[in-house]
RODO-2510 file (C-alpha; in nm, 4 decimals, decimal comma):
residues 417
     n   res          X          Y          Z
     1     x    -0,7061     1,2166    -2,4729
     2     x    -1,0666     1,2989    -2,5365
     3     x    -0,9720     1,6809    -2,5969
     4     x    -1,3347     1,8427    -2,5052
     5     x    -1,3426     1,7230    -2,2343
     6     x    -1,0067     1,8020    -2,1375
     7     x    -1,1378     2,1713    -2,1996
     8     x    -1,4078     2,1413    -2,0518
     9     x    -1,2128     2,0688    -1,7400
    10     x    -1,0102     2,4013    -1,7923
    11     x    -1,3351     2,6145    -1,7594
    12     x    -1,4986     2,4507    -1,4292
    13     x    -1,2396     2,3381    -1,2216
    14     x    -1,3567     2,6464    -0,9671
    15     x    -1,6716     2,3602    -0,9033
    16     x    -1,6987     1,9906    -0,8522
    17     x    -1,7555     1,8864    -1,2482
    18     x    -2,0838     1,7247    -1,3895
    19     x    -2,1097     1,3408    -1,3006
    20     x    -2,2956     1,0641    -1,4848
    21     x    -2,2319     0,7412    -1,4041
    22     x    -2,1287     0,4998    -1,6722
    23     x    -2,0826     0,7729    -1,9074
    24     x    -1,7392     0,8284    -2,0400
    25     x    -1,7382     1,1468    -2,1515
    26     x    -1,7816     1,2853    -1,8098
    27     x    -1,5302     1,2357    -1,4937
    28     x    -1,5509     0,8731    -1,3430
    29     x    -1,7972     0,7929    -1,0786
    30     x    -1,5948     0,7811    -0,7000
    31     x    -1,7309     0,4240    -0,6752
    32     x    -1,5149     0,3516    -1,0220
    33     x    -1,1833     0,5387    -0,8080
    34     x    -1,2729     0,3630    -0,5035
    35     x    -1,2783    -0,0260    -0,7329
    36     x    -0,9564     0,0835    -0,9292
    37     x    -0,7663     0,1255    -0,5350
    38     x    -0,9349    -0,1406    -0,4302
    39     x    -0,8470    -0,3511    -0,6881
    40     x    -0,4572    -0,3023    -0,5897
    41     x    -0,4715    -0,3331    -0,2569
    42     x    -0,7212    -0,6636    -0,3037
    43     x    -0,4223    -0,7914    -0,4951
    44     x    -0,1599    -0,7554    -0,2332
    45     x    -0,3106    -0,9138     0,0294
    46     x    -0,5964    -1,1798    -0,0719
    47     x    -0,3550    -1,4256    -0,1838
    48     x    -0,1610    -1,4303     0,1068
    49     x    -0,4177    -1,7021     0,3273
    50     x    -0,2063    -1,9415     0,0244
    51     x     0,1204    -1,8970     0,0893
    52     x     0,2222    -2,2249     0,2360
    53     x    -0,0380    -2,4404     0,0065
    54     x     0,1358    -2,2423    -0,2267
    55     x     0,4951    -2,3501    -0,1074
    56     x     0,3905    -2,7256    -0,1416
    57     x     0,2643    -2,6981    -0,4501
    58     x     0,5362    -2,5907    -0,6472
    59     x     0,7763    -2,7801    -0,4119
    60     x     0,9656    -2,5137    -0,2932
    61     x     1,0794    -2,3566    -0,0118
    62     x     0,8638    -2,1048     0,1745
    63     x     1,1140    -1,8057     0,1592
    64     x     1,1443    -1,8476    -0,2238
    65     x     0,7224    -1,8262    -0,2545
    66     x     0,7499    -1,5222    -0,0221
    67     x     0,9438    -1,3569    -0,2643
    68     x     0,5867    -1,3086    -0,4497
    69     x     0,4947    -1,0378    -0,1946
    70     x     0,8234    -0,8778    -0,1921
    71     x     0,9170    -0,8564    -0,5650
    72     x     0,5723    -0,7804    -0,6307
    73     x     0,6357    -0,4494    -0,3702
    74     x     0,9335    -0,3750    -0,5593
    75     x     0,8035    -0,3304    -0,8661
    76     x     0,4814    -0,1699    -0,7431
    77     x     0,8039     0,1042    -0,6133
    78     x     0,9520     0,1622    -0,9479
    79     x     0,5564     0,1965    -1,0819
    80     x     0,5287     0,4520    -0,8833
    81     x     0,8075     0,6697    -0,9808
    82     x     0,7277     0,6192    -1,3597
    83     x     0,3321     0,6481    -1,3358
    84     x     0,2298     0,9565    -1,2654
    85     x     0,4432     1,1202    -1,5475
    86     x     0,3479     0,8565    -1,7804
    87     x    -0,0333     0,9596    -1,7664
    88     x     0,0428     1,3146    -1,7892
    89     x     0,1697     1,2275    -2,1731
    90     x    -0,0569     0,9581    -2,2560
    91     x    -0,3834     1,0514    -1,9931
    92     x    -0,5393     0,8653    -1,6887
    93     x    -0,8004     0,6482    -1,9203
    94     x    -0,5280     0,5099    -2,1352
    95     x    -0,2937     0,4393    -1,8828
    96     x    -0,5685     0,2440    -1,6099
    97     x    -0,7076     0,0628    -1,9215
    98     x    -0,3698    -0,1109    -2,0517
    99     x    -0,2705    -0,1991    -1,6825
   100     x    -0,6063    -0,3312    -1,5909
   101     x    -0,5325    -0,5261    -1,8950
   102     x    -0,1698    -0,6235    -1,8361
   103     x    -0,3190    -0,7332    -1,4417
   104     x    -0,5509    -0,9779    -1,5939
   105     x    -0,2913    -1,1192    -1,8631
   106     x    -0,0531    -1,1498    -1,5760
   107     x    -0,3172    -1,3533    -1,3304
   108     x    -0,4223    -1,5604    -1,6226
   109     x    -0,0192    -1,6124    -1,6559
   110     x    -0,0407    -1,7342    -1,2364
   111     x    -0,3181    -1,9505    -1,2563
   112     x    -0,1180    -2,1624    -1,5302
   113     x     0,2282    -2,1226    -1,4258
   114     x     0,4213    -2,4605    -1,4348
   115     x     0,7029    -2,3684    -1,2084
   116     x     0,7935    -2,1065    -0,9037
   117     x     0,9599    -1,9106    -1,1538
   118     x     0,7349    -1,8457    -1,4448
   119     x     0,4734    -1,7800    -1,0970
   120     x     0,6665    -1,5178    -0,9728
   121     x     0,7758    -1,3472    -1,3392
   122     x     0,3905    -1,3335    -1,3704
   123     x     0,3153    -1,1613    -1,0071
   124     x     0,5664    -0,9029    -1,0939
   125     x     0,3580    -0,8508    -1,3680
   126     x     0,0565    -0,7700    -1,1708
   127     x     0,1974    -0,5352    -0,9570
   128     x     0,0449    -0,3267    -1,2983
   129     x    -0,2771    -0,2922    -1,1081
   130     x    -0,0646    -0,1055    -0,8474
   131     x    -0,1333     0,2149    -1,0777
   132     x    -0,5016     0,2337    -0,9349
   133     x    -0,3463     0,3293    -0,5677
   134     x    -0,1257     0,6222    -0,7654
   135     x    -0,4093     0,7239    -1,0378
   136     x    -0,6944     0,7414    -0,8322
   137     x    -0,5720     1,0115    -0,6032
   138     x    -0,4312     1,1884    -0,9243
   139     x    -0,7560     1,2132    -1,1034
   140     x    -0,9429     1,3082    -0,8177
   141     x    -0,6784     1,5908    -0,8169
   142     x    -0,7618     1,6578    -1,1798
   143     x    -1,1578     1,6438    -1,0690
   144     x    -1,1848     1,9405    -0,7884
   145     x    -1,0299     2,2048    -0,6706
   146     x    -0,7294     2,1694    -0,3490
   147     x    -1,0201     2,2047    -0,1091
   148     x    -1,2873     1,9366    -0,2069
   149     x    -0,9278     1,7045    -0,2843
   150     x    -0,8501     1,5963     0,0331
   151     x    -1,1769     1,4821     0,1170
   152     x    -1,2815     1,3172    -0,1599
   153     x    -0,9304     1,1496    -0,1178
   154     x    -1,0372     1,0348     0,2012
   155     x    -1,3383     0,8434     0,0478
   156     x    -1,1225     0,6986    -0,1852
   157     x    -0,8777     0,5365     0,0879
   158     x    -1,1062     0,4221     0,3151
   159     x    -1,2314     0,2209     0,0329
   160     x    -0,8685     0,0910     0,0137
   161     x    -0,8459     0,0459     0,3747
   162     x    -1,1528    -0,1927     0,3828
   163     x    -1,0428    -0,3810     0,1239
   164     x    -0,7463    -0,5414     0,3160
   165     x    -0,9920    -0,6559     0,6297
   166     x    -1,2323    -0,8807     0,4116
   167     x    -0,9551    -0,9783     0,0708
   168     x    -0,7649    -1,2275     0,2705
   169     x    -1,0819    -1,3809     0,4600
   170     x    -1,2436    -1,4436     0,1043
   171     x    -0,8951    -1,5769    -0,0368
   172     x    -0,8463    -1,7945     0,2865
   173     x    -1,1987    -1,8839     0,2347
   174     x    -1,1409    -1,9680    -0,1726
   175     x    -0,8335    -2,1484    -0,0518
   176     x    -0,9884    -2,3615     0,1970
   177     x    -1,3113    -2,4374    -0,0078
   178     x    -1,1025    -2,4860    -0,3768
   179     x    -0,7479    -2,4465    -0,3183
   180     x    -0,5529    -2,1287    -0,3851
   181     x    -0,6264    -2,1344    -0,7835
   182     x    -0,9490    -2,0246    -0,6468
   183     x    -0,8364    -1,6996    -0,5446
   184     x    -0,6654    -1,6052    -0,8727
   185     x    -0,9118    -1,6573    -1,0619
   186     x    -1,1523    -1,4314    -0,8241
   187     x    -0,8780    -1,1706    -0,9161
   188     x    -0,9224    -1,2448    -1,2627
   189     x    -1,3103    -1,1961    -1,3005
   190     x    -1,2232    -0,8946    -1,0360
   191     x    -0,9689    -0,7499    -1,3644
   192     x    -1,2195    -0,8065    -1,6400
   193     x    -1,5153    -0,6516    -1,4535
   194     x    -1,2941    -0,3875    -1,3267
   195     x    -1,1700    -0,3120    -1,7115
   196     x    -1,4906    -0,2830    -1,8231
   197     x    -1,6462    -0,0550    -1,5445
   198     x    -1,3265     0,2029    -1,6426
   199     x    -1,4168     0,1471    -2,0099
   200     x    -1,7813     0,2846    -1,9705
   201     x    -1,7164     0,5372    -1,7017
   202     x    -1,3823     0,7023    -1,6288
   203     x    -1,3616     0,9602    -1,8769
   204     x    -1,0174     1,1375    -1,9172
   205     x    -0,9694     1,4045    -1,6514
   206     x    -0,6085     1,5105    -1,7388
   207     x    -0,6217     1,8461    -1,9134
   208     x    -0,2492     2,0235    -1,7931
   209     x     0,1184     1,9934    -1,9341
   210     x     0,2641     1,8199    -1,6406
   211     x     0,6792     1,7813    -1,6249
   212     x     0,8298     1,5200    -1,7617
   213     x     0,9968     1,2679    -1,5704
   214     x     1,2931     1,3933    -1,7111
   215     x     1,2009     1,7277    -1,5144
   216     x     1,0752     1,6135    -1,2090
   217     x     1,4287     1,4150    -1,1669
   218     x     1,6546     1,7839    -1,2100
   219     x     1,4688     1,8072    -0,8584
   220     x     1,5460     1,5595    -0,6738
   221     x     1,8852     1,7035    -0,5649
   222     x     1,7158     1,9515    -0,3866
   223     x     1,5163     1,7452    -0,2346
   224     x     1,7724     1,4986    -0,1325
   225     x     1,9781     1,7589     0,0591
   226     x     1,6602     1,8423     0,2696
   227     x     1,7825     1,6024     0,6384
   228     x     1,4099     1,6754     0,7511
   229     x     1,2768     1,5086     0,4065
   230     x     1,5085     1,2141     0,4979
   231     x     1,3880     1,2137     0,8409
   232     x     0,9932     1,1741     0,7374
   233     x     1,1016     0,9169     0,4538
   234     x     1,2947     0,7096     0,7145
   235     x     0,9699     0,7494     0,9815
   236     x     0,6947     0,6208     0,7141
   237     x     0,9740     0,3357     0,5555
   238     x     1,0692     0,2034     0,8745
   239     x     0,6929     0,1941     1,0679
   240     x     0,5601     0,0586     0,7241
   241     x     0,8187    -0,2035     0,7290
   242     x     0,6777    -0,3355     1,0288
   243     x     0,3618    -0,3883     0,8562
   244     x     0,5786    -0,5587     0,5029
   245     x     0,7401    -0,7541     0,7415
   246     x     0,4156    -0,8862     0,8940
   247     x     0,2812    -0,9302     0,5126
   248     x     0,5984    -1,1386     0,4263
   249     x     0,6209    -1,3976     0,7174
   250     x     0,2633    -1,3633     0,8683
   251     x     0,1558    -1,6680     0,7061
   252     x     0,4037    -1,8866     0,7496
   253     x     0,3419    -1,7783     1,1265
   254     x    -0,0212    -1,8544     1,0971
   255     x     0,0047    -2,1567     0,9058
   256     x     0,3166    -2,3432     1,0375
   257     x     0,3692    -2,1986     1,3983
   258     x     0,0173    -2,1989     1,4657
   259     x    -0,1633    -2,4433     1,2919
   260     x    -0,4512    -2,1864     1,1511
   261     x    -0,6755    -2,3381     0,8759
   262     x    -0,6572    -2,0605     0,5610
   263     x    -1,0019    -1,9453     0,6754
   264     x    -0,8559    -1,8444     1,0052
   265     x    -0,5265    -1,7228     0,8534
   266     x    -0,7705    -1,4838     0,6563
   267     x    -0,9470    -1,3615     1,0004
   268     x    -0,5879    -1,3285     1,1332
   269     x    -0,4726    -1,1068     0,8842
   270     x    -0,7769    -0,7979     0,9177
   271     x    -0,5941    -0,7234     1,2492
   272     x    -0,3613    -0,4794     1,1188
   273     x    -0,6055    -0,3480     0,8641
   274     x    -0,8853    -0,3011     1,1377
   275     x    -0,6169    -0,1509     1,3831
   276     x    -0,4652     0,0724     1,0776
   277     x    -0,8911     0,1932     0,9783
   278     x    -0,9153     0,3306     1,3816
   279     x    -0,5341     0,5003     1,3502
   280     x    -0,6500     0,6827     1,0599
   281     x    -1,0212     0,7622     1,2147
   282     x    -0,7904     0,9485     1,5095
   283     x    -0,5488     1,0779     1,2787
   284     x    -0,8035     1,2860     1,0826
   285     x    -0,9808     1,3891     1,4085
   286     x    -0,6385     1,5151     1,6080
   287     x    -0,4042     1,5797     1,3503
   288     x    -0,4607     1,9765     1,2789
   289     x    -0,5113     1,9964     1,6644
   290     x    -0,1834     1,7832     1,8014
   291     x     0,0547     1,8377     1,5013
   292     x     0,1891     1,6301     1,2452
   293     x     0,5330     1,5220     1,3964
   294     x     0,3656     1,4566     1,7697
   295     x     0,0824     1,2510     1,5450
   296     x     0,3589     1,0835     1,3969
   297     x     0,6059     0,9856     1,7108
   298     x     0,2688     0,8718     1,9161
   299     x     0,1978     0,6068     1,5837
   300     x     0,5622     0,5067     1,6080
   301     x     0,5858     0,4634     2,0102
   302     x     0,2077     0,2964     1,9789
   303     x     0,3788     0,0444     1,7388
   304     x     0,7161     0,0081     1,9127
   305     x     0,5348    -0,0804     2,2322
   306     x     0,2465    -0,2928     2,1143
   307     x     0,5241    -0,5441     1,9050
   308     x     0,7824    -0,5089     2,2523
   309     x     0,5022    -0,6454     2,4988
   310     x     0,4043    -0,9135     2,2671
   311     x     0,7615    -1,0251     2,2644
   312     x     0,7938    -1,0517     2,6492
   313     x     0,4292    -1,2555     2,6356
   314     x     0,5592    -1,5260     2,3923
   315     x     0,9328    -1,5241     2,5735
   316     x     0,7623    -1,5918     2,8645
   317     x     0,5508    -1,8991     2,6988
   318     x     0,2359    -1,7193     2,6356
   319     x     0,3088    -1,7429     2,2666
   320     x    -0,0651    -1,8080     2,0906
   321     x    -0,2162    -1,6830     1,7699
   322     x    -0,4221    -1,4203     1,9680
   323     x    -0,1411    -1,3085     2,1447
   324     x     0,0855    -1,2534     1,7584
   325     x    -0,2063    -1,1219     1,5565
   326     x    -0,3636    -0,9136     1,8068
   327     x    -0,0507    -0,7172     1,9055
   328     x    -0,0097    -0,6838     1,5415
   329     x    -0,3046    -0,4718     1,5443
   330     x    -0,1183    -0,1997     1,7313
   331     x     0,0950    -0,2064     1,4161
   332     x    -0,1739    -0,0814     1,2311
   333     x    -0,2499     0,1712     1,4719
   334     x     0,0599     0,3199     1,4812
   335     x     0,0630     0,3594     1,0932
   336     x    -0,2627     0,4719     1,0808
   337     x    -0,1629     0,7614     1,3104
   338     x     0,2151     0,7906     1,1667
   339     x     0,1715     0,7392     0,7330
   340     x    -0,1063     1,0284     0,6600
   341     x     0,1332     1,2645     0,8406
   342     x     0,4954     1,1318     0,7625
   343     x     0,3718     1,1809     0,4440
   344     x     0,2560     1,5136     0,4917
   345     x     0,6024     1,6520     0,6326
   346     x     0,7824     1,4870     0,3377
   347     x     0,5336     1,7205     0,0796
   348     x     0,5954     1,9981     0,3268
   349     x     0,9405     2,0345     0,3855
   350     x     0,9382     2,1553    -0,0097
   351     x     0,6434     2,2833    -0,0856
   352     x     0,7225     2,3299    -0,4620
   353     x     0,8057     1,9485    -0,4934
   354     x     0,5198     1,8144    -0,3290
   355     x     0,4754     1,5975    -0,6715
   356     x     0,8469     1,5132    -0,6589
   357     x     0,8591     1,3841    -0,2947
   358     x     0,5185     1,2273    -0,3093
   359     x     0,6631     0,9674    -0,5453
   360     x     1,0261     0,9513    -0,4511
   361     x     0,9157     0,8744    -0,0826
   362     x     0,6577     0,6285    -0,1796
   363     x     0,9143     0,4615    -0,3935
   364     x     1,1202     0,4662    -0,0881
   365     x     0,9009     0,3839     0,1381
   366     x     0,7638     0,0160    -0,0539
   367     x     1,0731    -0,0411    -0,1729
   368     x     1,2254    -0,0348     0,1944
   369     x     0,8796    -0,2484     0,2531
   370     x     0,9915    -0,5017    -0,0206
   371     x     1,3532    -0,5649     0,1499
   372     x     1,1854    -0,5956     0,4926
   373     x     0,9450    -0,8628     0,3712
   374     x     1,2093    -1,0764     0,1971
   375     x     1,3846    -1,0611     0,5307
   376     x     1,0711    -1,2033     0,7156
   377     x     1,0831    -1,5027     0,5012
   378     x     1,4348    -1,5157     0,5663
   379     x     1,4327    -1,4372     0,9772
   380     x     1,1790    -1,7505     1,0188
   381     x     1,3782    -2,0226     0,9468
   382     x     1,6500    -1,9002     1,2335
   383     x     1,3685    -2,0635     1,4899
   384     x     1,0329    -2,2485     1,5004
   385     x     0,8126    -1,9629     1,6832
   386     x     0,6571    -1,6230     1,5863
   387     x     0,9902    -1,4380     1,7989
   388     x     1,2281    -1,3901     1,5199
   389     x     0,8946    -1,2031     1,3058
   390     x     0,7958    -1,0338     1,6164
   391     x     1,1689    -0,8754     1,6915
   392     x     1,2188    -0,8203     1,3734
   393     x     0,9053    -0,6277     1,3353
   394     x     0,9789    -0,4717     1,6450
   395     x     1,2859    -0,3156     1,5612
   396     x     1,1879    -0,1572     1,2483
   397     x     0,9423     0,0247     1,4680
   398     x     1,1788     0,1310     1,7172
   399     x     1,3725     0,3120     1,4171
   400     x     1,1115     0,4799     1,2989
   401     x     1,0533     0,5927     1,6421
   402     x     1,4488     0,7217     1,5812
   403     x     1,3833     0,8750     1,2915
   404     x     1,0912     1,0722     1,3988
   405     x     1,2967     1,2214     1,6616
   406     x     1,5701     1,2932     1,4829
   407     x     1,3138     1,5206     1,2700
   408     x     1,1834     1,7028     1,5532
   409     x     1,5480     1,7903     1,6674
   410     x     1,6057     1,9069     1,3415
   411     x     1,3577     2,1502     1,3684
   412     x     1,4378     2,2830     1,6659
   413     x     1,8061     2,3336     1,5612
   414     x     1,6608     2,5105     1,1730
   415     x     1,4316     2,7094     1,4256
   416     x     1,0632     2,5602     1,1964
   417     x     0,7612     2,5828     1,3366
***
């Protein structure tokens, strides 16, 4: 850890600290956080346009390639219980710099791989990268005091909610144009250029004695007893999950069910991400006024409803890609309302282990994500329309709609405000 500036840090965290870009031994630039998110969140989803080239190109079967989206959520769960106390004893800089560098090693390792299997051992090594979505935040926290936090945060994620609007138009556009090689190696260049920006300007920002992992888990029983803390995890796993589920079998929808060229496929997929931008625009304007668990049970009902009426419309034979996609953007209404405050009440229902239940319920949360998407891949083969997706979708919204109220009758019955 560059130790000055560490103290430095100690004496002027009562102001937002000096800024230079591209110099290291101050804090990093918020255009460097906003790349290091967006780098993640590119990864997840600008592949995905491939999927079915993909399939026929190793000569396997679509639910086995699907398993690159799923494992790759999995282990982008266990990075983030392990992260955050792994850069409080190493640092931020450190810690970004070797996974930027694992990311590229690993999509080198994809662009090469023979079979299915060395593909996917490599993809689960990218999920490295995933340590941008967990850092960013956390060295913005190290950066300013509580108050200026939040909305610097807020920069920094809507640079990662852009990011999944134009990543799978570009990879569907690589894909068409060059095949899907094309887009790994746009993720590539995207690592080395990223690795390099962090080299020159994200200075180390840690300057505390966090708790160990060790620490933070003599918590978690505490935690774990809390039914309301349950209650939020459930809401944000189970109206994410709709979302996972659409990342897990929305291209084979797009590609097999309706014919969409990987261009298209790439438009298809911004739906959720453009519904999920205007969720979070009336999140952060009603929120504080409406309340976080009414907030929340109006994203999961939104959801619920949007993914039940496009049911009845394909049942009934008006089945189309406009119809599937574009009710899919009430998914990402509903979580744009619901995830900022689900994950709010988890933080709040023990205030002293915010830190703790941030990354538990994260962990939680993708991992339930992870399952959900290996069942899309699954669910599709039981039929030769989007229906099995859709209901499937549709009832992991409906229990998050459950779970939400379950939280609000909790209250009522502990007597919380």
């Amino acid at each position: 850890m560059d130790k000055p500036l560490a103290g430095r840090y100690r004496k002027t965290m009562t102001a937002r600290p000096d800024v230079r870009f591209l110099d290291r031994t101050t804090p990093p630039h918020i255009l460097t956080l906003v790349l290091v998110a967006g780098l993640a969140a590119m990864n997840m989803s600008a592949f995905l346009p491939s999927l079915p080239h993909m399939t026929a190109y190793f000569g396997t079967d679509y639910a086995v390639m699907q398993l690159s989206v799923s494992l790759y959520l999995a282990i982008t769960a266990a990075v983030q219980l392990v992260i955050g106390p792994v850069s409080d004893r190493y640092g931020r800089r450190p810690v970004v710099l070797a996974c930027t560098g694992i990311f590229v090693a690993a999509t080198v390792g994809c662009l090469f791989a023979p079979t299915v299997e060395i593909f996917l051992v490599f993809r689960m090594l990218q999920a490295a990268v995933a340590v941008g979505l967990v850092l960013s935040r956390a060295i913005v926290r190290d950066m300013v005091p509580q108050a200026e936090a939040a909305s610097m945060i807020g920069y920094v994620t809507m640079g990662m909610a852009l990011v999944p609007m134009v990543a799978p138009m570009i990879g569907g556009a690589l894909d068409q144009a060059f095949g899907w090689h094309a887009t790994f190696v746009l993720l590539a260049v995207c690592g080395v250029l990223l690795g390099a920006l962090v080299w020159f300007d994200l200075g180390e920002t840690f300057s505390g004695r966090a708790s160990s992992f060790r620490e933070q888990a003599r918590d978690y029983p505490e935690l774990l007893a809390s039914r309301r803390f349950w209650g939020y995890v459930f809401a944000a796993a189970f109206a994410s999950g709709s979302f996972f589920a659409f990342l897990g079998g929305g291209p084979y929808v797009a590609s097999e069910v309706y014919g969409l060229s990987s261009f298209w496929s790439g438009v298809a997929f911004g739906a959720p991400a453009i519904g999920y931008a205007f969720g979070n625009f009336l999140s952060g304007r009603l929120s504080v006024r409406v309340g976080v668990n009414t907030m929340i049970l109006y994203g999961t009902v939104i959801s619920t409803a949007g993914m039940g009426l496009s049911i009845v419309l394909t049942a009934l034979g008006f089945g189309s890609a406009v119809v599937f996609f574009g009710f899919c953007s009430f998914i990402g209404i509903g979580n744009g309302l619901s995830m900022p405050n689900a994950s709010a009440g988890m933080l709040s229902v023990r205030p002293h282990l915010a830190g703790t239940a941030s990354g538990l319920g994260s962990a939680i949360m993708i991992g339930g994500g992870a399952a959900l998407s290996a069942v899309a891949g699954i669910v599709l083969k039981l039929g030769t329309t989007s229906l099995p997706l859709q209901v499937l979708m549709a009832v992991s919204a409906a229990l998050s709609v459950v779970a939400i109220r379950y939280v609000i009758l909790r209250e009522r019955e502990v007597g919380v405000a």
